[in-house]
Residue, then its C-alpha position, 0 to 999 in steps of 0.5 A: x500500500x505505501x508503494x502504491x501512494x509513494x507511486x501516485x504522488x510521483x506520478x502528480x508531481x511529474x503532471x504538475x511539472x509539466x503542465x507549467x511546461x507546457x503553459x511556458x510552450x503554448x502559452x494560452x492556447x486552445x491545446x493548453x487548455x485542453x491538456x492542462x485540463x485532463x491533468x488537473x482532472x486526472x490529479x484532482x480524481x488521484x485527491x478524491x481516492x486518497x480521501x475515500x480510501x481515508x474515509x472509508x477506511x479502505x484498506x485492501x487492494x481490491x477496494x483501491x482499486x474500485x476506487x480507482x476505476x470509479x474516479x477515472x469513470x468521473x475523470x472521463x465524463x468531465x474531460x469529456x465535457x471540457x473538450x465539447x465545451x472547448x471545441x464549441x465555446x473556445x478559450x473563452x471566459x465562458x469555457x474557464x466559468x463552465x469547467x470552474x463550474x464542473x469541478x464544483x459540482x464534482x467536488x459537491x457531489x463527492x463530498x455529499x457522498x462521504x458525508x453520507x457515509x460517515x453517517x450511515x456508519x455511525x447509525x449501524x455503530x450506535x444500533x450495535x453498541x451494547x452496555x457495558x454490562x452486556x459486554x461483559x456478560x457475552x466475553x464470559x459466556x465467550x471465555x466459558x465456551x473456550x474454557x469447556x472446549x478445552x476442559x473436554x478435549x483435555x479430559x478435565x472432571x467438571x464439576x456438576x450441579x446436583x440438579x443437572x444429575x437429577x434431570x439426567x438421570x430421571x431423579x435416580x431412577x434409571x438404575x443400571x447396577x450397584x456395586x460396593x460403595x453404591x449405585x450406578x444410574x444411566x442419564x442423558x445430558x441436556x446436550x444428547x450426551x449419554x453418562x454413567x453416574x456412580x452415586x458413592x454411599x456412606x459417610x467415612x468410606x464413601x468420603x475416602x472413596x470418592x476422593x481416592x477415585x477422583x485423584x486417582x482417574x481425574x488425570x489419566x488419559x488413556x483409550x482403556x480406561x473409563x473417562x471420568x467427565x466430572x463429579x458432584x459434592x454437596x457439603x454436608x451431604x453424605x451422598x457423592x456422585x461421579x460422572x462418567x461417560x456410559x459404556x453401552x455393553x456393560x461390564x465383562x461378566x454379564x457377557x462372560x459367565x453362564x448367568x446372564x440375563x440376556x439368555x433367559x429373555x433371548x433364548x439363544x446363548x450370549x456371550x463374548x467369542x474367544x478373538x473378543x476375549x483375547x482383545x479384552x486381555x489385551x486392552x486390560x494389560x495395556x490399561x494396568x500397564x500404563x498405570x503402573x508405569x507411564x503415569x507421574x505416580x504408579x497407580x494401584x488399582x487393587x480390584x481387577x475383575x470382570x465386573x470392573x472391566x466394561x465393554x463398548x459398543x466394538x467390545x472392547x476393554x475398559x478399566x473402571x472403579x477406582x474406589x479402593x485404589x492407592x498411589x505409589x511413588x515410584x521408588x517405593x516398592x511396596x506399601x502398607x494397608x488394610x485389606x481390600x479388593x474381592x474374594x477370588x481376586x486378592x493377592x497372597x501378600x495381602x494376607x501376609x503383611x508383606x505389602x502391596x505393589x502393583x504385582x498385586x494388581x498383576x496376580x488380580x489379572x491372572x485370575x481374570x485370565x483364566x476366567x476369560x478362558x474358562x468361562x466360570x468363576x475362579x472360586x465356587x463353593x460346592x454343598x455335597x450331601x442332602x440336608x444342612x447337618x449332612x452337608x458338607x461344604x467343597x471349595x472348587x478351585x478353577x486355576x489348580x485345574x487349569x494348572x494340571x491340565x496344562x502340564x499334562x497337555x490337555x488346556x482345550x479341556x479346561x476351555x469354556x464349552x460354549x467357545x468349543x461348540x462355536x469352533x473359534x478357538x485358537x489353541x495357541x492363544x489358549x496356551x498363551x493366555x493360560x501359561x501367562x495366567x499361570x504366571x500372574x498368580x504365582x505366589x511370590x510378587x518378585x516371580x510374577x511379570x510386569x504388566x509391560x511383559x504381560x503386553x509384550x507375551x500378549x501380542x507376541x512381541x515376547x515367548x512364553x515359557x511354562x510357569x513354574x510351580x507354586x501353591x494355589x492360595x484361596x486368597x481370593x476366596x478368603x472367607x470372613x469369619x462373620x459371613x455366611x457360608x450359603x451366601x458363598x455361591x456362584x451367584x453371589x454379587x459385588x455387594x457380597x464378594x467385596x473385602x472392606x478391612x474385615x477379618x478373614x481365614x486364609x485357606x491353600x492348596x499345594x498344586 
């Protein structure tokens, strides 16, 4: 833009030069006034474009250039009148009044026009103008869109009103599962969104829950995990909510052991095909061992199992419930605390005060290997005998099984009947699933592989090797002194096989 008006202003003063030329030549001659005046039209026309430009704040190569082509189209109507006006008037004082004249009017013109826009834009200015209240208010609303943007694509928890869950979820009543801690209700947001809203119970437990859950996810970025999108705490209230987003599937065991519900109202046989329960092995390892060892402090989830693991619409693995979870530094190898987790999934060293790593986590996994496997809960409680007095109780151990059918070379014998009849199992990925099962529940933490290296065996980045012997605990299955042994069942619930800091009886067996 500065060359173009470095450019016009030459270009005027050469026209001024030599119009004194040639008044100097000519004189006042007939061929003077002719070309003095197409020079005068011609800088006059280059002063009108830098006040339009000026005025209406033209600032654009286009829009000089319309300015341009719009004064050169006056240029040539006046020039044009002045070389009629001088071929019949002359070099006349009646020419010089006519073409004073013209110029006149072309500068009235032109001046009418700018003043009517520069008032036409004040008007739309003044009918746009907010209060200083609106403004302020419409930058919030501005700074809070921006804000929730990026609030959602970093994964941060929002923090919801009461009011907002209430509405969502039809005043609690959607319930669609309930486990230890509390109740799980299914809700759609005022923007379509589908969410998950896990009401936390109680007044001490369900306030280190809620907290231990919120630090322990609110952070963690990864596909295989459960995206928490916020919570809800009312002071004074013992009822805590967290949000998350709804997983359409359901959890691992609805679609893995021989009670699902689906069947019943179906008629046909539910359940998850051996290259979907190789994937869900998969996503679960690749989940705990990114919280083992990607995250700033490790991360102990300390109850895997299939009623934490949910499936999405491809059925694929996510890990959730993070209530009794517990963060570790990671030069610490081991921490102290109080026992908690799930019959049937608890490590030996819970039992032995030894302390807890994330080996824990990995023994949790193997059980639920074997179960992805087998198809049946690890740990059942069998009544033989007719009667209560003449009853006698037998613990059904699944992994002792596994473990002598896989050393005398039979493992598709332990394989779910139901994978066997569809015909879509793969034997070396049985024997893999298994031998890596067997190594996650040996009894020694130090034995048992990282979950990376569980990882690696999974996708065959890494061999797998015959596990060595060991002892099969009931640890899992530790029986509190307090509960009943007919609630012990196959068909027991979250609610009953959940382990809250009780007393318990360790029971083994050598394999």
């Amino acid at each position: 833009m500065k060359i173009l008006h470095t450019i016009s202003a030459v270009v005027i003063l050469f026209l001024l030069l030599l119009m004194i030329l040639l008044r100097i030549l000519l004189g006042a001659s007939k061929a003077f006034f002719l070309i003095a005046n197409i020079e005068v039209s011609t800088i006059f026309s280059a002063f009108i474009i830098f006040i339009l430009q000026f005025t209406l704040n033209v600032t654009s190569i286009c829009g000089v250039i319309k300015l341009v082509i719009f004064c050169t189209i006056l240029v040539v109507f006046i020039v044009t009148i002045a070389i009629v006006s001088c071929i019949r008037l002359g070099c006349s004082t009646t020419f010089s009044i006519f073409i004073v004249a013209d110029i006149l009017l072309f500068v009235l013109l032109s001046c009418g026009y700018l003043c009517y826009r520069r008032r036409y834009r004040r008007r739309n200015q003044w009918r746009h103008v907010q209060s200083p209240l609106q403004i302020i208010t419409a930058r919030e609303q501005e700074l809070h869109l921006d804000y929730s943007y990026l609030r959602h694509i970093a994964g941060l928890p929002k923090n919801f009103r009461y009011e907002e869950l209430s509405a969502a979820t039809n005043n609690f009543q959607n319930q669609v599962g309930r486990g230890g801690s509390g109740s799980v209700f299914r809700g759609v947001l005022s923007d379509g969104s589908q969410i998950a809203v896990k009401r936390i119970e109680g007044e001490v437990r369900g306030e280190r829950e809620f907290w231990n859950e919120l630090v322990a996810i609110a952070t963690v970025q990864h596909f295989n995990l459960v995206r928490l999108l916020g919570c809800c705490h009312i002071p004074g209230d013992n009822l805590r909510y967290l949000v998350y987003e709804f997983i359409e599937n359901g959890s691992l065991d609805s679609w893995l052991f021989k009670k699902n519900n689906r069947e019943e109202q179906e008629g046909d046989e539910v359940f998850l095909t051996w290259p979907l329960r190789y994937q869900v092995a998969v996503d679960v390892a690749k989940a705990l061992a990114y919280l083992h060892h990607d995250c700033r402090l490790k991360i102990l989830h300390l109850d895997i199992k299939p009623e934490n693991i949910l499936l999405d619409t491809d059925f694929r693995g996510h890990l959730t419930d993070f209530g009794i979870s517990r963060l570790m530094k990671r030069e610490e190898t081991s921490v102290l605390t109080t026992v908690r987790g799930t019959r049937g999934y608890l490590a030996p060293e819970w039992f032995f005060g030894d302390g807890i790593s994330e080996k824990s986590d990995v023994y949790s996994y193997g059980m639920v290997l074997l179960e992805l496997v087998g198809g049946q809960r690890n740990m059942k409680v069998i009544h033989e005998g007719v009667g209560v007095e003449n009853s006698t109780m037998r613990l059904f151990c699944f992994p002792r099984i596994v473990n002598e059918k896989m050393r005398e070379g039979k493992v598709m014998e332990v394989v779910d009947e139901r994978l066997v009849r569809r015909g879509d199992v793969v034997e070396k990925e049985v024997k893999a699933l298994v031998c890596i099962g067997l190594w996650c529940i040996q009894e020694r933490p130090e034995v048992r592989p990282s979950m990376e290296l569980v990882v690696d065996m999974l996708e065959g980045h890494v061999d797998v090797s015959m596990p060595p012997e060991t002892r099969m605990f009931m640890g899992g299955f530790l029986v509190p002194m307090t509960m009943d042994v007919n609630s012990m069942n196959d068909d027991d619930d979250d609610e009953n096989g959940s382990i809250r800091e009780e007393v318990t009886v360790i029971t083994s067996f050598n394999s």
